[in-house]
mmCIF entry with sequence, helices, sheets and N, C-alpha, C, O atoms, coordinates in Angstrom:
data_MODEL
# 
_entry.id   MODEL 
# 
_entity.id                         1 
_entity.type                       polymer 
_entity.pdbx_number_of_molecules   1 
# 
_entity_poly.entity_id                      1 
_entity_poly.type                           'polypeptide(L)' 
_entity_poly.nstd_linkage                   no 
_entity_poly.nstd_monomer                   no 
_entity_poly.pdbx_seq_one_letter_code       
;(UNK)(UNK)(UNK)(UNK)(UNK)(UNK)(UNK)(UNK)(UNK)(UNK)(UNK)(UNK)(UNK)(UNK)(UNK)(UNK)
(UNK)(UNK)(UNK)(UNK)(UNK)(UNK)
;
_entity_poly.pdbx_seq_one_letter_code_can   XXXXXXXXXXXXXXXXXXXXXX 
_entity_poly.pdbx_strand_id                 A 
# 
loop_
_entity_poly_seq.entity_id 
_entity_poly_seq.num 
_entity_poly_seq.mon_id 
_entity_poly_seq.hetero 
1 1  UNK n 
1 2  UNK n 
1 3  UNK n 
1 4  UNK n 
1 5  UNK n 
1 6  UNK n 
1 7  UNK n 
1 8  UNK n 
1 9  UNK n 
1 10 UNK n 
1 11 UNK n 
1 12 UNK n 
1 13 UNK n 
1 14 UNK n 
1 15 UNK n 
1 16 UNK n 
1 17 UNK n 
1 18 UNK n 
1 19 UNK n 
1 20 UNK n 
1 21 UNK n 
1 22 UNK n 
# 
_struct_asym.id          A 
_struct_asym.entity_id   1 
# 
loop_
_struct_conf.conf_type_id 
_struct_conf.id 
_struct_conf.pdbx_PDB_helix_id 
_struct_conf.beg_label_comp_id 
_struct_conf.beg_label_asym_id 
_struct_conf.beg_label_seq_id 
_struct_conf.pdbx_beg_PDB_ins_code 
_struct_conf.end_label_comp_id 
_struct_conf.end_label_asym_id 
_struct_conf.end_label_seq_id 
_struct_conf.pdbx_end_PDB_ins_code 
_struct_conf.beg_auth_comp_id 
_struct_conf.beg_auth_asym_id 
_struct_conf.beg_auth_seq_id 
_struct_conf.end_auth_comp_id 
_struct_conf.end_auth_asym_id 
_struct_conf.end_auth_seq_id 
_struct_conf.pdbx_PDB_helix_class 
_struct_conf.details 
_struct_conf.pdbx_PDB_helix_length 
HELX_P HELX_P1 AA1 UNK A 2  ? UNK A 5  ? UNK A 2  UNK A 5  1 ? 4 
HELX_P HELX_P2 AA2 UNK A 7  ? UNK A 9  ? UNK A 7  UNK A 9  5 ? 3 
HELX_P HELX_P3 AA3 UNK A 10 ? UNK A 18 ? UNK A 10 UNK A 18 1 ? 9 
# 
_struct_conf_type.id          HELX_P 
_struct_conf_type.criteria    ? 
_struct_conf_type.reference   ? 
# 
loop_
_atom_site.group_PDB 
_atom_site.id 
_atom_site.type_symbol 
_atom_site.label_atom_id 
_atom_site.label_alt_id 
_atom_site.label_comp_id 
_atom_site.label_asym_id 
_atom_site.label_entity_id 
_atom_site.label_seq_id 
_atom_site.pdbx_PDB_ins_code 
_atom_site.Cartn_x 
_atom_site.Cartn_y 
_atom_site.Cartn_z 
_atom_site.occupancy 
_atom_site.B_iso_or_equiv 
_atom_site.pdbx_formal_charge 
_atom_site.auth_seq_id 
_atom_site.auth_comp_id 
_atom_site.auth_asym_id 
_atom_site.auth_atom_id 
_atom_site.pdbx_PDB_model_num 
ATOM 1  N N  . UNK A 1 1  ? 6.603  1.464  -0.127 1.00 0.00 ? 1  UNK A N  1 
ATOM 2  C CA . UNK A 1 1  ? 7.324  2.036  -1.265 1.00 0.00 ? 1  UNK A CA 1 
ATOM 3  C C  . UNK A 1 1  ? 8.614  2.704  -0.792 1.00 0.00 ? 1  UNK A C  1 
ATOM 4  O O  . UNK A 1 1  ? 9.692  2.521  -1.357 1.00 0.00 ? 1  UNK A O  1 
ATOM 5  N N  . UNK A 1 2  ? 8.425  3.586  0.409  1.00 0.00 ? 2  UNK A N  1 
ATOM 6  C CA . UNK A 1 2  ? 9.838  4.182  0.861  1.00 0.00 ? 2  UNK A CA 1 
ATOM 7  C C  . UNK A 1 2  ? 10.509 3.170  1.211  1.00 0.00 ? 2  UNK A C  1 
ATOM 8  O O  . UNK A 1 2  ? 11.598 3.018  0.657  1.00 0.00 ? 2  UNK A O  1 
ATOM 9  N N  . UNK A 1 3  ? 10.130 2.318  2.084  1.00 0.00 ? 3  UNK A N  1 
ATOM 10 C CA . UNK A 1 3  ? 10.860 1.303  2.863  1.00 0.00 ? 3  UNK A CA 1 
ATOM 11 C C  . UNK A 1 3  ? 12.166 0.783  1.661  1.00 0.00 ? 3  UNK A C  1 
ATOM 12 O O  . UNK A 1 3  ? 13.376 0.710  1.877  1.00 0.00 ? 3  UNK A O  1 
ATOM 13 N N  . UNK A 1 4  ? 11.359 0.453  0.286  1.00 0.00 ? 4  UNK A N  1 
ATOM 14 C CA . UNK A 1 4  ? 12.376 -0.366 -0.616 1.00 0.00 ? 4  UNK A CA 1 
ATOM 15 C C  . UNK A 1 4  ? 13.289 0.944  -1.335 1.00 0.00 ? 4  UNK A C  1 
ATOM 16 O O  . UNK A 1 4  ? 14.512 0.879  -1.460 1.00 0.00 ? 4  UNK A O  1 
ATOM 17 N N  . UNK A 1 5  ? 12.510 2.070  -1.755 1.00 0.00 ? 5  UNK A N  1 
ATOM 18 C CA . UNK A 1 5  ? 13.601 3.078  -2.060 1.00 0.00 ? 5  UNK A CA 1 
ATOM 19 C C  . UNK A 1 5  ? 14.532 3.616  -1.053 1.00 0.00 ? 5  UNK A C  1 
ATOM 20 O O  . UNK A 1 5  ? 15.408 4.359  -1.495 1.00 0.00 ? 5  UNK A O  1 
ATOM 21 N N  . UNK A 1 6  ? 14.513 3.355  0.385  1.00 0.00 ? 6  UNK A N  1 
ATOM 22 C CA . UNK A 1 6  ? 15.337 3.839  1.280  1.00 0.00 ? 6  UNK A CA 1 
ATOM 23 C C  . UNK A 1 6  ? 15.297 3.446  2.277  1.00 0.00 ? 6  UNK A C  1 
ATOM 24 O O  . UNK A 1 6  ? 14.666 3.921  3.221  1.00 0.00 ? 6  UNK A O  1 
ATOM 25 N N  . UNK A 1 7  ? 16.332 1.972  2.258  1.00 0.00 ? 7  UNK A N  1 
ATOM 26 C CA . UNK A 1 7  ? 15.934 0.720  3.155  1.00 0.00 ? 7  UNK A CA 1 
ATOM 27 C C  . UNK A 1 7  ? 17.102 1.256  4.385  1.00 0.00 ? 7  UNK A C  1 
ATOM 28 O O  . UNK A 1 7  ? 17.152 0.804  5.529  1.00 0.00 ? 7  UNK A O  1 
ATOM 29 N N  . UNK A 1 8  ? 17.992 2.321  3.815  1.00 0.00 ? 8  UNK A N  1 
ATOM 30 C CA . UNK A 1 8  ? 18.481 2.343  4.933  1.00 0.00 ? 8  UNK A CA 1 
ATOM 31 C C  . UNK A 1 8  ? 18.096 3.785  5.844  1.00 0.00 ? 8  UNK A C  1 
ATOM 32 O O  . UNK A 1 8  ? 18.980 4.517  6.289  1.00 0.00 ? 8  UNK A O  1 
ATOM 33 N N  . UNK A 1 9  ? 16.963 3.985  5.990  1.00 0.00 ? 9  UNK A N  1 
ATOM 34 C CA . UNK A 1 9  ? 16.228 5.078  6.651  1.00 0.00 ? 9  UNK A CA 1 
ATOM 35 C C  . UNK A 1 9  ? 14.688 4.073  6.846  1.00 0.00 ? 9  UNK A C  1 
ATOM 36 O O  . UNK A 1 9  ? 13.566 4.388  6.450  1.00 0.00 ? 9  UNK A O  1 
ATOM 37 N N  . UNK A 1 10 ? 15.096 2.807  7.582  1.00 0.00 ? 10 UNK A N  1 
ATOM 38 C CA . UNK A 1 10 ? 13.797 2.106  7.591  1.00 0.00 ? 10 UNK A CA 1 
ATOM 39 C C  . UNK A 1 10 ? 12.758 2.865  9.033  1.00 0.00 ? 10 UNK A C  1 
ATOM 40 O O  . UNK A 1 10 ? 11.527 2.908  9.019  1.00 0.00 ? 10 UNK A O  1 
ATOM 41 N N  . UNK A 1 11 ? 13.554 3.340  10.055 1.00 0.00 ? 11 UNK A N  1 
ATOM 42 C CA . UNK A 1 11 ? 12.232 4.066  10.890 1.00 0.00 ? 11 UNK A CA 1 
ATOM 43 C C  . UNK A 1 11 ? 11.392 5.566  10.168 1.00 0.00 ? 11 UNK A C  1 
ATOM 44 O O  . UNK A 1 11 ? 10.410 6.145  10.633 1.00 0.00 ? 11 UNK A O  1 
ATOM 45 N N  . UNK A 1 12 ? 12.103 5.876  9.019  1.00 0.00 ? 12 UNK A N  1 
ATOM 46 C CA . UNK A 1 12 ? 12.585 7.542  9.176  1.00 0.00 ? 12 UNK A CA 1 
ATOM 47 C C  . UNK A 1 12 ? 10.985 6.904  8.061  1.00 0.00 ? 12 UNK A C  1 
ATOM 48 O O  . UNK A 1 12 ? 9.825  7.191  8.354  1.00 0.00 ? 12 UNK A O  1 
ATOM 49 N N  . UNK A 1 13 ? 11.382 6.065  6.875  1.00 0.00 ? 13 UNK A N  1 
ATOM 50 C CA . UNK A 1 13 ? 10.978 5.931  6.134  1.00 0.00 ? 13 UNK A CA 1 
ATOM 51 C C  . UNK A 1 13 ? 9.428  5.056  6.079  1.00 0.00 ? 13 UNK A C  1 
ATOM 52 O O  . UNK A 1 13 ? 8.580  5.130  5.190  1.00 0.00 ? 13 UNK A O  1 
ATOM 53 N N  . UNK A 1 14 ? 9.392  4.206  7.363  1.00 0.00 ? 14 UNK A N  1 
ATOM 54 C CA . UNK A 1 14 ? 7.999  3.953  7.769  1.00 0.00 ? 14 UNK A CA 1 
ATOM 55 C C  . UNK A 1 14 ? 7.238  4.875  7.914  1.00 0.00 ? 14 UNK A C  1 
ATOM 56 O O  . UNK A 1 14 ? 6.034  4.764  7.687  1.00 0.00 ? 14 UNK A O  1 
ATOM 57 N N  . UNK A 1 15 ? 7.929  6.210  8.412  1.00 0.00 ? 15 UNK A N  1 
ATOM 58 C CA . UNK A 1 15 ? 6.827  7.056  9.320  1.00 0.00 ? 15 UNK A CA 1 
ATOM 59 C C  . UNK A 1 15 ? 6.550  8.120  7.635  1.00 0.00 ? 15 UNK A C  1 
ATOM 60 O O  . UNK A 1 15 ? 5.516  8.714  7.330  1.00 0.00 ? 15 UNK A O  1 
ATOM 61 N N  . UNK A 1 16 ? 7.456  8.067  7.072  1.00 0.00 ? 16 UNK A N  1 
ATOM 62 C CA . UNK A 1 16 ? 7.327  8.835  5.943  1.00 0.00 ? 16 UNK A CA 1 
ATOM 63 C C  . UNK A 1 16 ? 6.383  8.174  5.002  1.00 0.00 ? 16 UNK A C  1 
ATOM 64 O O  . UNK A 1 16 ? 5.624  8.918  4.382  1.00 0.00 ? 16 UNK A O  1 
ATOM 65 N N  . UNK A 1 17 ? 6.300  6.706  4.771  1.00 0.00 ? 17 UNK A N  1 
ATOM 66 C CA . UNK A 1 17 ? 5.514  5.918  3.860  1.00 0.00 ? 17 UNK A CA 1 
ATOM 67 C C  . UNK A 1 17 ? 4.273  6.151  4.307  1.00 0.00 ? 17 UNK A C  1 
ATOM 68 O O  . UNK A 1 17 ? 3.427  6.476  3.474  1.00 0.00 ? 17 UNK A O  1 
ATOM 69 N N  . UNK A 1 18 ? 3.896  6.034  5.730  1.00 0.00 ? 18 UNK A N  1 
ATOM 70 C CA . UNK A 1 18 ? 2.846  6.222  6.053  1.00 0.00 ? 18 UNK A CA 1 
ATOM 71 C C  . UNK A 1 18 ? 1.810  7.590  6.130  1.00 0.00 ? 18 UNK A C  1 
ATOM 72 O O  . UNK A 1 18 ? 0.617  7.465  6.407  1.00 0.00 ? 18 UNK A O  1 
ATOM 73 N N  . UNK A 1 19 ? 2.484  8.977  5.829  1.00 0.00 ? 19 UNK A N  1 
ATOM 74 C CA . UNK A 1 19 ? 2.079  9.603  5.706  1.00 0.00 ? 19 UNK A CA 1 
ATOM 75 C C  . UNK A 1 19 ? 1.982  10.329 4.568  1.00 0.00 ? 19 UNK A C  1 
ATOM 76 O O  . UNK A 1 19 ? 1.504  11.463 4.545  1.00 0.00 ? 19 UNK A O  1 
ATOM 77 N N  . UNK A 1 20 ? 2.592  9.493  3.195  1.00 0.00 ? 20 UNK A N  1 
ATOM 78 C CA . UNK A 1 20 ? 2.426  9.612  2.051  1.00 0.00 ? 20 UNK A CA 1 
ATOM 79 C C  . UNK A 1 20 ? 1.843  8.955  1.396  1.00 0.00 ? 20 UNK A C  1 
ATOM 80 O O  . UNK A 1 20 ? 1.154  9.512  0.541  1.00 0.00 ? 20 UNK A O  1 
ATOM 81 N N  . UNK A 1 21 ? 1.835  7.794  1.456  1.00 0.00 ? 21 UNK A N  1 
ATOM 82 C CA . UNK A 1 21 ? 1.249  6.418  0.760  1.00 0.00 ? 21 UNK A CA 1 
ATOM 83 C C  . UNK A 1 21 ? -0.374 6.314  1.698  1.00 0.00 ? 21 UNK A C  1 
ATOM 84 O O  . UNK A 1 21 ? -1.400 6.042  1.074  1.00 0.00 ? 21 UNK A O  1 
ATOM 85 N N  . UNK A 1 22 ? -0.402 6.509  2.876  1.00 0.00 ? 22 UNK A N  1 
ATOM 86 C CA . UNK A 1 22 ? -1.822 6.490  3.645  1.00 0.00 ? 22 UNK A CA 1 
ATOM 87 C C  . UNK A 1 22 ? -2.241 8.452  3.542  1.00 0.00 ? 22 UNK A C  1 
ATOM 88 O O  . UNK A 1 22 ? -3.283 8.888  4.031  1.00 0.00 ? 22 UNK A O  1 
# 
């Protein structure tokens, strides 16, 4: 979900997806 709202923060936003979305 972050990845596509904020493709250009794709490391920042993996580590963020993953500790929101998991």
């Amino acid at each position: 979900l972050s990845c596509n709202v904020y493709p250009a923060l794709k490391p920042f936003s993996l580590q963020q997806s993953k500790k929101v979305v998991y």
